[in-house]
C-alpha positions as CSV (number, residue, x, y, z in Angstrom):
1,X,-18.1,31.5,44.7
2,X,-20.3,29.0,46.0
3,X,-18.7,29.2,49.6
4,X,-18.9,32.4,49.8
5,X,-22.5,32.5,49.2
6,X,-22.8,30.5,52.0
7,X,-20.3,32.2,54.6
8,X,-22.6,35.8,53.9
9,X,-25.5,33.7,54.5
10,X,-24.7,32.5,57.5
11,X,-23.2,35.8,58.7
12,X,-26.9,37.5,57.6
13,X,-28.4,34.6,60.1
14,X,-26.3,35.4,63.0
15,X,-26.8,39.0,62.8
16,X,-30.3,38.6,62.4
17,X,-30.4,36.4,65.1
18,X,-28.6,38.6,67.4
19,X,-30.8,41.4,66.7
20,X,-34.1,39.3,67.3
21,X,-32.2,38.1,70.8
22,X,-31.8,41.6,71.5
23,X,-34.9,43.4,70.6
24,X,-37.6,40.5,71.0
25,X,-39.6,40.4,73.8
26,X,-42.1,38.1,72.3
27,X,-43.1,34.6,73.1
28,X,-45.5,31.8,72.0
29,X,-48.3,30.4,73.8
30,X,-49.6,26.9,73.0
31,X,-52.8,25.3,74.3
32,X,-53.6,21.9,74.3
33,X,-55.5,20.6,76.9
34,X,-54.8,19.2,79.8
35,X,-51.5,21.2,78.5
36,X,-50.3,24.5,78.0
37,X,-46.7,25.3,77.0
38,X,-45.4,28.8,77.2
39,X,-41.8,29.3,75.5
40,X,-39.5,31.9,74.4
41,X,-40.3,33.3,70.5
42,X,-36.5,33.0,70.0
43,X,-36.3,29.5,71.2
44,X,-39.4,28.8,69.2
45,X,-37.3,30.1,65.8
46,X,-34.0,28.0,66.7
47,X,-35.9,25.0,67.4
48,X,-38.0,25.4,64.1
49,X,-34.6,26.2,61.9
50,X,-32.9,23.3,64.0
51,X,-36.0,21.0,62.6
52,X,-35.5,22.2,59.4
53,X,-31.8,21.6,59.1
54,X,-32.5,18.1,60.2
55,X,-35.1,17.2,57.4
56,X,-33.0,19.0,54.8
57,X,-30.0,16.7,55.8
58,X,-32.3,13.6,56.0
59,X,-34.0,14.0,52.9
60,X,-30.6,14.5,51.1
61,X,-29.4,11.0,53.3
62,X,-32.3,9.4,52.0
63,X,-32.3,10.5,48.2
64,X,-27.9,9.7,48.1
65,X,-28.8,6.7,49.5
66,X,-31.6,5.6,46.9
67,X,-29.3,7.2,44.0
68,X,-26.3,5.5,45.0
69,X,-25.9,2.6,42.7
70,X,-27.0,5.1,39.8
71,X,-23.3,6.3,41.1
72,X,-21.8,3.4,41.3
73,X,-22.5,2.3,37.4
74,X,-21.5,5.6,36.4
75,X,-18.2,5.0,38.5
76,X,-17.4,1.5,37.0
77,X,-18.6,3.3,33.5
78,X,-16.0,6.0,33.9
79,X,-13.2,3.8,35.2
80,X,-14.0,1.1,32.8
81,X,-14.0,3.1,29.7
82,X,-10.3,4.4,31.1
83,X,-9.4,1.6,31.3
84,X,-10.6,0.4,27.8
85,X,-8.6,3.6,26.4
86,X,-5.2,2.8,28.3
87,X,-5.4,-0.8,26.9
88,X,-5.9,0.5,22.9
89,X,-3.1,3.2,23.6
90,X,-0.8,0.0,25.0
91,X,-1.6,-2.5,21.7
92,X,-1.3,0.7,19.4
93,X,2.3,1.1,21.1
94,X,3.3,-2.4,21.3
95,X,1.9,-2.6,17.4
96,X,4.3,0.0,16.6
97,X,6.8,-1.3,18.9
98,X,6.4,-4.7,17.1
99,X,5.3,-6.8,20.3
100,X,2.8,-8.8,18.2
101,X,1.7,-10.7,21.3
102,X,1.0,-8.1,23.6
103,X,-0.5,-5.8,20.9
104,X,-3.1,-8.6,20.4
105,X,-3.9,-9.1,24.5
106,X,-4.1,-5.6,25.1
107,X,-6.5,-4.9,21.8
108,X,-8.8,-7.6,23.0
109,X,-9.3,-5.8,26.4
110,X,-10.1,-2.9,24.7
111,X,-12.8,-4.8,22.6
112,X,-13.8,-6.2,25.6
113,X,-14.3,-2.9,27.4
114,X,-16.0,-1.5,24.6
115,X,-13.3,1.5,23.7
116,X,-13.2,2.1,19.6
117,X,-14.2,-1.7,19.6
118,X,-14.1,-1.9,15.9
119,X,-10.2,0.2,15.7
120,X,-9.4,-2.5,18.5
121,X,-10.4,-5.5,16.4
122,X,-8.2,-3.8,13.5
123,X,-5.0,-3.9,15.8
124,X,-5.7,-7.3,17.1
125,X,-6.0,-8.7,13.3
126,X,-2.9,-6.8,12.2
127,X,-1.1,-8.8,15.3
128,X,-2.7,-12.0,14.7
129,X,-1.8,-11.7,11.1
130,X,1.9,-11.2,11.8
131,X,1.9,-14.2,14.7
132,X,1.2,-15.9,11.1
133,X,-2.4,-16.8,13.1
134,X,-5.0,-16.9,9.8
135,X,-7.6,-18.2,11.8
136,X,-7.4,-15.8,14.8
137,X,-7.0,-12.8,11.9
138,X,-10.4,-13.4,10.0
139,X,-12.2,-13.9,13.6
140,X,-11.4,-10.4,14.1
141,X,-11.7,-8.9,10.7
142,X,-15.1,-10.6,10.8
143,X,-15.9,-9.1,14.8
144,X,-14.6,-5.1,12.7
145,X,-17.7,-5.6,10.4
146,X,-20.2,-4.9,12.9
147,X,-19.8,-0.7,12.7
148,X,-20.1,0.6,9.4
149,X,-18.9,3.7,9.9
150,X,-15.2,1.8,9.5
151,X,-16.0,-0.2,6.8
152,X,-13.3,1.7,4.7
153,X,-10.5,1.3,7.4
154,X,-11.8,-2.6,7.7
155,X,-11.8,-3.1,3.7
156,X,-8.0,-1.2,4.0
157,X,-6.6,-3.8,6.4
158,X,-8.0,-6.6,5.2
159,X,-7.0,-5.8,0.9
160,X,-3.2,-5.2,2.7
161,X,-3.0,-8.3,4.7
162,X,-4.3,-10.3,1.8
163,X,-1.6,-8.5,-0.4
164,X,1.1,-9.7,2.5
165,X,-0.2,-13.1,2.4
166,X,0.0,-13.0,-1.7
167,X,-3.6,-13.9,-2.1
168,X,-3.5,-11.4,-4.7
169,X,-7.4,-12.5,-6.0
170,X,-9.0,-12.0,-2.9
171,X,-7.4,-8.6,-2.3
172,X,-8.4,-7.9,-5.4
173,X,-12.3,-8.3,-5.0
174,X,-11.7,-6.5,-1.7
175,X,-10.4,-3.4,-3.0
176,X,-13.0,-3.5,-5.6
177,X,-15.6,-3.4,-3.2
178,X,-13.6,-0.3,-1.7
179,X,-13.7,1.5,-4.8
180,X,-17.3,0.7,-5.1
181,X,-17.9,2.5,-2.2
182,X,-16.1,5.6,-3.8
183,X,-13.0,5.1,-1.8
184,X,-10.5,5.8,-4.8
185,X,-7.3,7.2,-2.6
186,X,-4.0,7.1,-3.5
187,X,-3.0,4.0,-0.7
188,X,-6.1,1.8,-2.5
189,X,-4.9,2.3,-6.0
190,X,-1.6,1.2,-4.7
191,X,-2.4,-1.7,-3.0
192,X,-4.8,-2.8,-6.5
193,X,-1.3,-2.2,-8.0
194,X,0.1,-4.8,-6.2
195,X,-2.4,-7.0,-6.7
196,X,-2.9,-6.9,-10.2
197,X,0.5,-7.6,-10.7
198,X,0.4,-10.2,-8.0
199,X,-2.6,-11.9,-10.4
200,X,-0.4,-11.0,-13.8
201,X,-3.1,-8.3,-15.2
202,X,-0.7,-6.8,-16.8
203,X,-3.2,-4.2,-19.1
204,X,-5.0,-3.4,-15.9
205,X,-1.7,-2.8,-14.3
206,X,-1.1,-0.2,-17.3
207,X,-3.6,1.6,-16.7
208,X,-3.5,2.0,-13.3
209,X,0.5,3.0,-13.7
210,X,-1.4,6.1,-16.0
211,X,-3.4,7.0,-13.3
212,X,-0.9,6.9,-10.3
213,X,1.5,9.0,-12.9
214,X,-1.2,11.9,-13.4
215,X,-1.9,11.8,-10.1
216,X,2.1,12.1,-9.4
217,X,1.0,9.2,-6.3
218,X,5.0,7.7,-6.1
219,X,8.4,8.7,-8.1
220,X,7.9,9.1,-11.3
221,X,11.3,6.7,-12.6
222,X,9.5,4.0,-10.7
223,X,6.4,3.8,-12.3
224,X,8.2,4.7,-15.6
225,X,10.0,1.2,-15.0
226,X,6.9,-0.8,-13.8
227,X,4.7,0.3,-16.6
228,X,7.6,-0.9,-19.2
229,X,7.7,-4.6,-17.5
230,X,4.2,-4.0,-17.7
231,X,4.6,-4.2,-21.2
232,X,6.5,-6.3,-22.0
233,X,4.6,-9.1,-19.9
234,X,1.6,-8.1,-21.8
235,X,3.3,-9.1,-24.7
236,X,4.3,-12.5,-23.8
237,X,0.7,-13.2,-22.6
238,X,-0.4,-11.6,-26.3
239,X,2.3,-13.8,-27.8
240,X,0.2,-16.7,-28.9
241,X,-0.8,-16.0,-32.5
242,X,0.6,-13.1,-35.2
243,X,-2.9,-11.7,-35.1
244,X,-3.1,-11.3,-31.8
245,X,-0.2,-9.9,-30.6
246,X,-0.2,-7.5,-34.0
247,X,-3.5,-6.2,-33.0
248,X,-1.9,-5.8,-29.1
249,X,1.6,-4.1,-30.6
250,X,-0.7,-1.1,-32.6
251,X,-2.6,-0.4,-29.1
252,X,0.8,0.3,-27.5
253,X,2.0,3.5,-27.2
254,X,4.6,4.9,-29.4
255,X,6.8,5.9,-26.5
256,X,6.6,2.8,-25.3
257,X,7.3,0.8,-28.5
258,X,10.0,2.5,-29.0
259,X,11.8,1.7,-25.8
260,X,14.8,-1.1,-26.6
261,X,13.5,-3.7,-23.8
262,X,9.6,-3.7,-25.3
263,X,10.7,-3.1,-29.1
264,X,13.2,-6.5,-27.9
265,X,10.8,-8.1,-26.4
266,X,8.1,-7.7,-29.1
267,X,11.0,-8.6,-31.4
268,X,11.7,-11.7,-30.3
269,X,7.6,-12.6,-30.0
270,X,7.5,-12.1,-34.1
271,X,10.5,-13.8,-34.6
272,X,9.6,-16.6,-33.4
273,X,6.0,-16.2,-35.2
274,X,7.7,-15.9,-38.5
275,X,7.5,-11.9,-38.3
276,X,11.0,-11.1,-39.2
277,X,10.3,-8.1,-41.4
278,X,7.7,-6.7,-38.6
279,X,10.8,-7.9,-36.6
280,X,13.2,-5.9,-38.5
281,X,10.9,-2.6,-38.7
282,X,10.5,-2.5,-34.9
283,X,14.0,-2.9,-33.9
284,X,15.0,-0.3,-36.7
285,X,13.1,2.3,-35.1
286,X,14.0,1.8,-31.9
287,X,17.3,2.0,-32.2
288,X,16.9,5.7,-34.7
289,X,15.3,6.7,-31.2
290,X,17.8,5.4,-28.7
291,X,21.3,3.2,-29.2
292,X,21.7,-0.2,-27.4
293,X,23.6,-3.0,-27.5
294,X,21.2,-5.4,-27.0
295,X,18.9,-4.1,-29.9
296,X,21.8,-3.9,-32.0
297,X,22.7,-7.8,-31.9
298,X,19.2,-8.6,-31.9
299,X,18.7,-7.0,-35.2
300,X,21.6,-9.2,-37.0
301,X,19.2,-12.0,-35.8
302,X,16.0,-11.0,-37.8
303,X,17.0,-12.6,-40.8
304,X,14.0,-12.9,-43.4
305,X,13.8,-12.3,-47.2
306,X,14.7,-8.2,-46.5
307,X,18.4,-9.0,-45.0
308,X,20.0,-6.5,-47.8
309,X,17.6,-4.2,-46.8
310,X,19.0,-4.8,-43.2
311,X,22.4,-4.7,-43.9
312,X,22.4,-1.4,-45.6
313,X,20.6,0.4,-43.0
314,X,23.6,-1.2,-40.6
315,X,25.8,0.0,-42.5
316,X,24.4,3.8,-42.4
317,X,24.4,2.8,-38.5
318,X,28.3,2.1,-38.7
319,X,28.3,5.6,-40.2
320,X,27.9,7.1,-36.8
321,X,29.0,3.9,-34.4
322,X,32.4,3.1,-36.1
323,X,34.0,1.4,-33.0
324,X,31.0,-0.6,-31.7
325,X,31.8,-4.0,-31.3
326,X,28.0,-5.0,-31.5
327,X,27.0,-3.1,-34.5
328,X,29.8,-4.8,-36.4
329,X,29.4,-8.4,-35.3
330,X,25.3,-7.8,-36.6
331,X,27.1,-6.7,-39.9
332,X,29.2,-9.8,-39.9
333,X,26.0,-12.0,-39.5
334,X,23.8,-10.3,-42.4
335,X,27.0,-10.6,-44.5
336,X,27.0,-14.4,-43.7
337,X,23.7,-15.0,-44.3
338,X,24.0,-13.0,-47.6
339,X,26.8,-15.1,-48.3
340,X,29.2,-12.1,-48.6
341,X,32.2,-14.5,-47.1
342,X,34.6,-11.6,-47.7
343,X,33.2,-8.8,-45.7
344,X,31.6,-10.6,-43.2
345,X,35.1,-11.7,-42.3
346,X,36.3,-8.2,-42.4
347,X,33.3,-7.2,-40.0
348,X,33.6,-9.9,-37.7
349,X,37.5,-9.7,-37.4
350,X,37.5,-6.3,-36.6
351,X,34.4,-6.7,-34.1
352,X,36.7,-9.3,-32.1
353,X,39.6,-6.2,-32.5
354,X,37.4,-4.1,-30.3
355,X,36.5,-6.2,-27.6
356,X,37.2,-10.1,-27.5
357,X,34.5,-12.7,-27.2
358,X,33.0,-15.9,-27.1
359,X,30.0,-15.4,-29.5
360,X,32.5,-13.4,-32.1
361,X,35.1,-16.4,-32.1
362,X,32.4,-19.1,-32.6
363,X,31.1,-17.0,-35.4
364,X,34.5,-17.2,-37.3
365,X,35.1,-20.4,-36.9
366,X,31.7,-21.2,-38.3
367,X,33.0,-18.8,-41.3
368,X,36.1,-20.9,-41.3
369,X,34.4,-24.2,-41.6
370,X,31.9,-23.2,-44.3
371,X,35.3,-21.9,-46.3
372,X,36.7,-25.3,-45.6
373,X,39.3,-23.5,-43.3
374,X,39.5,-26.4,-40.6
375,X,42.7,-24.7,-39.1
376,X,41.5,-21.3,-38.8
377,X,37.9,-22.8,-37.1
378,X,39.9,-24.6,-34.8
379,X,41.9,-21.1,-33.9
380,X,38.9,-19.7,-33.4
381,X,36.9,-22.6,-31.7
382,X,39.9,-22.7,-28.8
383,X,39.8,-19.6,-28.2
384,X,36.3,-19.5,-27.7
385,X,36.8,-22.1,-25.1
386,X,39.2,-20.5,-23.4
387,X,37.0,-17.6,-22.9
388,X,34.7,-19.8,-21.2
């Protein structure tokens, strides 16, 4: 548009000036003695426009020239900050691409040049921490502090490559300061996860399990799981004293108390407390929720002053589980420690029917010996060996 401007301009001039050619007669006079010039009105004009072309271009030769190296910092600017860019695309790539080496180089040029200085220092830490380089890491964690606009994304790398190096405390006070700051995403809560099971806060890591499951942040099976090792952990750290751990069982939750590993777990804590009857009571109601093996043979081990109590509520149990194996080597056990030699023969026997094993053949030969049966405990005692 611009060049046409100037192609009818310079078509008005010519026409102009052939016109004036044409038509003018004039001419100027100048005086100025001892001189006197006469000349042509249209050579006058041309000479005058000539003039005038010549200054414009002279001033404008002039001006570029005094403005030029304002245009040559804003050229090395320009190709500077390109160049800044096309080095943090090449160590983004080459973090991707798992080039730890070159990801670092090419993130320090782009700090250097100045382009997303603080995202560049990120990169080069995440490759320096890789290369296994601690120092080289914190220098540039420390050089992402400087914009505070990222302090988020800096917090972020540096809680997950404290969690990678399993300095699960230090992660820990650097996530809290993220949530501090209001920063309460999904990722964060995660990563405290991690590190509060890293540092064995196993309540904390409770809670936060009921969190990520309201939030539905990660399958729900999964966290199901983690929050049940959760609790049982918590119990072994509550283990210590019957008060204690009492006052930590009633704060569980009944679903979870009722689960066959943590009603085990807690179990075997009171058992070995003195707590048979608490003992006893948890692992009943367990298994009334959900059958297990495991919860059934630990039952015939929480002997205490209620074992007839015990043995009649296994033997409702056998009611409904004729054929377990499990169920009937418990019932042998209570039996024995009853002292009721016939039945618990009669359980234990048929137990070892259903499916052979070592415990059930050391049991009878223990029956044996305490019935002066040195024959039949030898029976029994080789073929316990010969399961081994």
């Amino acid at each position: 548009m611009r060049g046409l401007f100037w192609l009818l301009a310079v078509f008005s001039l010519a026409v102009g000036l052939s016109l004036v050619t044409r038509f003018g007669d004039g001419y100027v006079l100048i005086v100025a003695p001892p001189w006197r010039v006469e000349a042509s009105l249209v050579l006058v004009f041309l000479s005058l426009l000539g003039a005038f072309i010549l200054g414009y271009w002279a001033v404008r030769l002039v001006s570029h020239t005094l403005r030029l190296p304002a245009h040559v910092k804003v050229f090395r600017a320009r190709r500077r900050e390109s160049g800044g860019r096309a080095a943090f695309a090449a160590a983004v790539q080459a973090l991707f691409e798992g080039r730890w080496g070159r990801a670092r180089k090419f993130a320090a040029k782009a700090h250097d040049l100045q382009s997303d200085p603080t995202l560049a220092a990120l990169v080069a830490a995440r490759a320096a921490h890789k290369m296994r380089d601690a120092n080289e890491c914190a220098v540039w964690l420390s050089r992402a502090e400087e914009d505070a606009d990222l302090r988020q994304a800096r917090l972020s790398t540096e809680a997950e490559l404290l969690l990678d190096a399993r300095r699960y405390e230090d992660a820990r006070a650097v996530l809290r300061q993220l949530h501090d700051g209001g920063h309460r995403g999904i990722s964060s809560q995660l990563m405290l996860l991690r590190a509060e099971q890293g540092a064995g806060n196993w309540e904390e890591v409770v809670r936060l399990v009921k969190v990520l499951e309201k939030r539905d942040a990660a399958p729900r099976e999964w966290l199901r799981q983690l929050r049940l090792n959760a609790t049982v952990e918590s119990l072994h750290a509550k283990g210590l004293d019957a008060a204690s751990l009492t006052r930590h069982w009633r704060g569980i939750e009944e679903a979870e108390r009722l689960d066959h590993r943590v009603a085990g777990a807690a179990a075997r804590l009171f058992m070995r407390l003195g707590g048979g009857k608490v003992a006893h009571d948890i692992l009943r109601d367990a298994l009334e929720r959900e059958w297990n093996e495991d919860a059934v043979l630990l039952y015939g081990e929480c002997l205490g002053t209620d074992a007839r109590d015990q043995l009649q509520q296994a033997e409702r149990w056998q009611q409904r589980h004729p054929r377990d194996a499990g169920l009937l080597l418990t019932l042998g056990r209570l039996c024995v420690h009853l002292e009721l030699w016939g039945k618990a023969q009669s359980y234990l026997e048929g137990s070892l029917a259903l499916q052979p094993s070592r415990t059930v053949h050391v049991a009878l030969a223990r029956l044996a010996d305490g019935l002066e049966r040195p024959e039949e405990a030898q029976k029994h005692y080789r073929a316990a060996a010969d399961l081994d």
